[in-house]
DOLUMMAR-139690 format. One line per 10 residues: their letters; for each residue x negated, y, z negated of C-alpha. Coordinates in steps of 0.5 Angstrom, whole numbers. Each point is the difference from the previous one (the first is absolute). Layout:
<nodes>
a> X,Y,Z  ...
</nodes>
This chain:
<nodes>
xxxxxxxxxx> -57,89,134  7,1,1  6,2,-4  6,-4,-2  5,5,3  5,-1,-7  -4,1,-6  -6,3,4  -6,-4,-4  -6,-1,6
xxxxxxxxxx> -2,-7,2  -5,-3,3  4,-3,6  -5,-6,1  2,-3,-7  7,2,0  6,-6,0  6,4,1  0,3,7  7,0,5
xxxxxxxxxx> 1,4,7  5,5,1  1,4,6  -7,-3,3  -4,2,-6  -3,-4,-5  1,2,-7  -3,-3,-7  2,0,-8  -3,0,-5
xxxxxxxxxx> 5,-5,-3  6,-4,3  5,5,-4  -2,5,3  1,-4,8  7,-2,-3  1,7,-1  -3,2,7  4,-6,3  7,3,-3
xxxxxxxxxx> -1,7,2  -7,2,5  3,7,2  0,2,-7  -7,-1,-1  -3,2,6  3,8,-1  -6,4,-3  0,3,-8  3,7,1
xxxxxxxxxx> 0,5,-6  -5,4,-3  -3,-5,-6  -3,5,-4  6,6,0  6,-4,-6  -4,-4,-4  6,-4,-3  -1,-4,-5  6,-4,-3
xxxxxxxxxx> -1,-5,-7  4,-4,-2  0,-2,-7  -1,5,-5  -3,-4,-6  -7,1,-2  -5,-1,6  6,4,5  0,5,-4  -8,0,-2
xxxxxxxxxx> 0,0,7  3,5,2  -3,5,-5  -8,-3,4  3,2,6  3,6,-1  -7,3,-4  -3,-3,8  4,5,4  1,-6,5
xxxxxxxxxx> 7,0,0  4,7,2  6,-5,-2  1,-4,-6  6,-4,-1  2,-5,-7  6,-5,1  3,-4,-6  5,-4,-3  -1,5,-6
xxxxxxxxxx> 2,6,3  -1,4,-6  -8,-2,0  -1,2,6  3,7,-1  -4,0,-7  -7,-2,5  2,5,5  1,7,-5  -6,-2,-3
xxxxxxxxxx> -5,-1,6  4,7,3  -2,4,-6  -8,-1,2  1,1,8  -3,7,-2  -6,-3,-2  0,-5,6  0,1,8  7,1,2
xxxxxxxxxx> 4,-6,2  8,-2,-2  1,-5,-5  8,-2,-1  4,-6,-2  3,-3,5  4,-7,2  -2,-6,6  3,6,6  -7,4,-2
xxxxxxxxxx> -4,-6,3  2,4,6  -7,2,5  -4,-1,-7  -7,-2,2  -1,-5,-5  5,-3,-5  -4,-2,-6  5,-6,-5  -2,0,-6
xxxxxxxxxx> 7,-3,-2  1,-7,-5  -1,-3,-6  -8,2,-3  -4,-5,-3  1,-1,-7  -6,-3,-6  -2,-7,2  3,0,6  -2,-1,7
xxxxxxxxxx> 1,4,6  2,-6,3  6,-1,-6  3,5,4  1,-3,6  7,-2,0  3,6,-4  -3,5,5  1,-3,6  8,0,-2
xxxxxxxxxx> -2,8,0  -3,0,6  6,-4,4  4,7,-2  -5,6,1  -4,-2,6  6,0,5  3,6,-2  -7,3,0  -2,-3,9
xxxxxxxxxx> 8,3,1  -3,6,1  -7,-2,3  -6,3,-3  -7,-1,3  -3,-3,-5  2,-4,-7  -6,0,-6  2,-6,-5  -3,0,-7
xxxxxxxxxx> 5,-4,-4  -2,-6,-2  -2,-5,1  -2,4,6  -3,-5,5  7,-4,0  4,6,0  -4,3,6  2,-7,4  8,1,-3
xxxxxxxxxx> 0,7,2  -3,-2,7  6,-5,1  6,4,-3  -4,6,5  0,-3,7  -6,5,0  -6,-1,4  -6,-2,-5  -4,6,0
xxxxxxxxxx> 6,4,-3  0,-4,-7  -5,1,-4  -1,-3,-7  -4,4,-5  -4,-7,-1  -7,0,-3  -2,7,1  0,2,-7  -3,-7,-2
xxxxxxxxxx> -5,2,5  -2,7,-4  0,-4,-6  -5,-4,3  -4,6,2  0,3,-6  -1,-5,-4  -7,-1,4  -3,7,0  2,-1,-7
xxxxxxxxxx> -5,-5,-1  -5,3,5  1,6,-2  1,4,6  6,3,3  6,-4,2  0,3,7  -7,-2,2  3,-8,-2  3,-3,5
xxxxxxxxxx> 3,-6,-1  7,-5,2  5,-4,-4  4,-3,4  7,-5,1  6,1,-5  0,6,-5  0,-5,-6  -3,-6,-3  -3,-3,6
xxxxxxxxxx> -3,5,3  -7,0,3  -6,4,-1  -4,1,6  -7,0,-3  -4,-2,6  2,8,2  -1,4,-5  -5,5,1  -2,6,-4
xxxxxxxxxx> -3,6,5  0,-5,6  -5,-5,-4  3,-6,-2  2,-2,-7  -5,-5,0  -6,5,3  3,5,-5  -2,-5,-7  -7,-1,2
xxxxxxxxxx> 0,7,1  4,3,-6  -4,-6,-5  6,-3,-3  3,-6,0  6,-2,4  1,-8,-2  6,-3,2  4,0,-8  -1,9,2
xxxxxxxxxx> 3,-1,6  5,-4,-3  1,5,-6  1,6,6  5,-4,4  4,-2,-7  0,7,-2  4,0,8  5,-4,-1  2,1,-6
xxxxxxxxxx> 0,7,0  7,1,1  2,-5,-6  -4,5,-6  2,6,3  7,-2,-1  0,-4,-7  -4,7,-2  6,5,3  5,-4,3
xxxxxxxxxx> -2,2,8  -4,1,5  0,7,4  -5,5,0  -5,-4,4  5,-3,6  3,7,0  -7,2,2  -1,-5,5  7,0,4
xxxxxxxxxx> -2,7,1  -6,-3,3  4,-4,4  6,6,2  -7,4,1  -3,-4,5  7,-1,4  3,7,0  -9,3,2  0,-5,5
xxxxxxxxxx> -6,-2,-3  -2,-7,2  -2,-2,-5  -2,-7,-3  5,-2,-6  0,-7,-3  9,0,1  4,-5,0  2,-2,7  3,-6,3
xxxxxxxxxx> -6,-5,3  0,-4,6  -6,-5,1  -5,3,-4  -4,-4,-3  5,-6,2  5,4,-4  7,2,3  7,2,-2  -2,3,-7
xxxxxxxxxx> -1,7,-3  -6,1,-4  -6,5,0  -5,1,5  -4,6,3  4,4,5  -1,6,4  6,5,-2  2,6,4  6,4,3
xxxxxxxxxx> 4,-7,3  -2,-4,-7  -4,-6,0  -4,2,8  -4,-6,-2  -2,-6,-5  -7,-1,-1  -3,-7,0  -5,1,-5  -7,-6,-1
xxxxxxxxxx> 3,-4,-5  -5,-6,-3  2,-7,-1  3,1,-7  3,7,1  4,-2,7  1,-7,-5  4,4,-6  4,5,5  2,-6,3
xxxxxxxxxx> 3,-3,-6  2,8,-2  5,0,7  2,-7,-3  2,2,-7  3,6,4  4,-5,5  3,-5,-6  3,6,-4  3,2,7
xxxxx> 3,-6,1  4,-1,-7  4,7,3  5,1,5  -1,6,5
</nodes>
């Protein structure tokens, strides 16, 4: 195994395609953005990490609304963070979020919890952007593409001036916002992350212990490709304490025919969609799972999340952003994994990619 000297992800030199010599050395990327970025600048990338990762905790984010603030309340019950800082155009509500978290650190482990502007992006670990437009009742994520990312030309800039380590997307739609970011950013892909279909993934999960009664997290389980309509659940690899969800029907003695599976899957996707027609917005659940993610990265855990990253050559996909397994620590993404796949998964991730691809077509970046 080697590393791609600028985002850090572990390739198997044998399968890489994108490699280039420098100073009589051979070095390989996991992708070609990142050989351009070697390409513009090696020196920059051969230089180790320095810092201490685990002293200041910073997390900046950017939008105040629900899910930011949401957010920043999980967080700060998490004790992951020894600063907090929410940054909004509604400076007032940001003010009001931060005396109110303020008032319960007494209860919590210390941290700072602040308003702040762009310049507070400044050595933060991970800048989480919640920023744009929600999602209103009969809309798609996908319906706010547009809106949003006229939203993002302005805040990405100003949030790479000051060079965080690491941005977390979870505006939506997440996955194409996590491509837009990318470009605007110029970063490396390990470092743009999209919230992508973690929480979806813990719909599903539920929703299987549910009908098989045991607890959520013996039940493993993937949905991957776009956080929306067209994502994919992997249910050749869903396993219940290690035995396959199949195994486990005849060991359970219910029946799972395909209308069950087909009801679970629906309850997924549209969970979103009745959540907001009953309150207006999504927000507890993905407050949790950004903590998951913020939680891995600032442990260095290593651990494996179905985020939204930028793909190359997995299963014939290139050039998207849509969510498959990764291993997430310090650096960000270390590494994609390439889940087995049957014939009808790796068919419907392929046509998620492409529903993803249309709607990237129609924007300007």
């Amino acid at each position: 195994m080697v590393k791609d000297p600028v985002c850090g992800m572990e390739l198997n030199e044998a399968q890489v395609k994108h490699q280039l010599q420098y100073m009589g050395n051979s070095y390989y990327f996991c992708a070609p953005g990142c050989k351009a970025l070697f390409e513009k600048d090696p020196e920059k990338y051969l230089k180790p990490m320095e810092g201490d990762f685990m002293g200041e905790r910073k997390v900046a984010i950017v939008g105040a609304g629900q899910v930011g603030a949401t957010f920043a309340f999980a967080l700060m019950i998490s004790g992951l963070a020894t600063n907090i800082v929410l940054i909004d155009q509604d400076s007032e509500r940001a003010e009001g979020h931060v005396m109110d978290l303020n008032h319960g650190l007494s209860f919590v482990q210390p941290s700072r919890v602040y308003v702040g502007d762009y310049s507070d992006c400044r050595d933060a670990n991970i800048v989480v952007v919640a920023a744009g437009a929600g999602q209103k009742a009969g809309e798609t994520r996908l319906d706010l593409v547009r809106k949003n990312t006229d939203v993002f030309k302005d805040i990405i800039p100003r949030i790479v001036r000051y060079n965080p380590m690491t941005l977390l997307i979870v505006s939506n739609p997440v996955d194409v916002l996590t491509y837009v970011a990318l470009k605007f950013s110029e970063y490396p892909m390990n470092r743009i992350i999209g919230s992508g279909t973690v929480l979806d993934t813990a719909r599903f999960r539920y929703l299987l212990s549910r009908h098989c009664e045991v607890d959520p997290r013996n039940v493993h389980a993937y949905i991957i490709g776009e956080h929306g309509d067209s994502e994919v659940p992997v249910w050749s690899k869903v396993s219940i304490g290690g035995v396959s969800f199949d195994q486990y029907c005849s060991i359970c003695g219910k029946r799972c025919p395909e209308d069950v599976r087909q009801a679970t899957f629906d309850q997924v996707r549209n969970a979103a969609y009745e959540i907001i027609k009953r309150k207006g917005a999504t927000n507890f659940a993905i407050g949790l799972a950004l903590v998951r993610i913020v939680g891995s990265i600032l442990r260095d855990e290593n651990s494996v999340l179905t985020v939204s990253t930028l793909v190359d050559s997995y299963y014939d996909i290139s050039d998207v952003c849509l969510s498959v397994p990764v291993i997430l620590n310090r650096n960000g993404i270390s590494r994609i994994l390439k889940i087995g796949l049957n014939e009808s998964e790796v068919k419907k991730l392929q046509a998620s990619a492409s529903v993803l691809k249309t709607v990237i077509k129609t924007i300007q970046i």
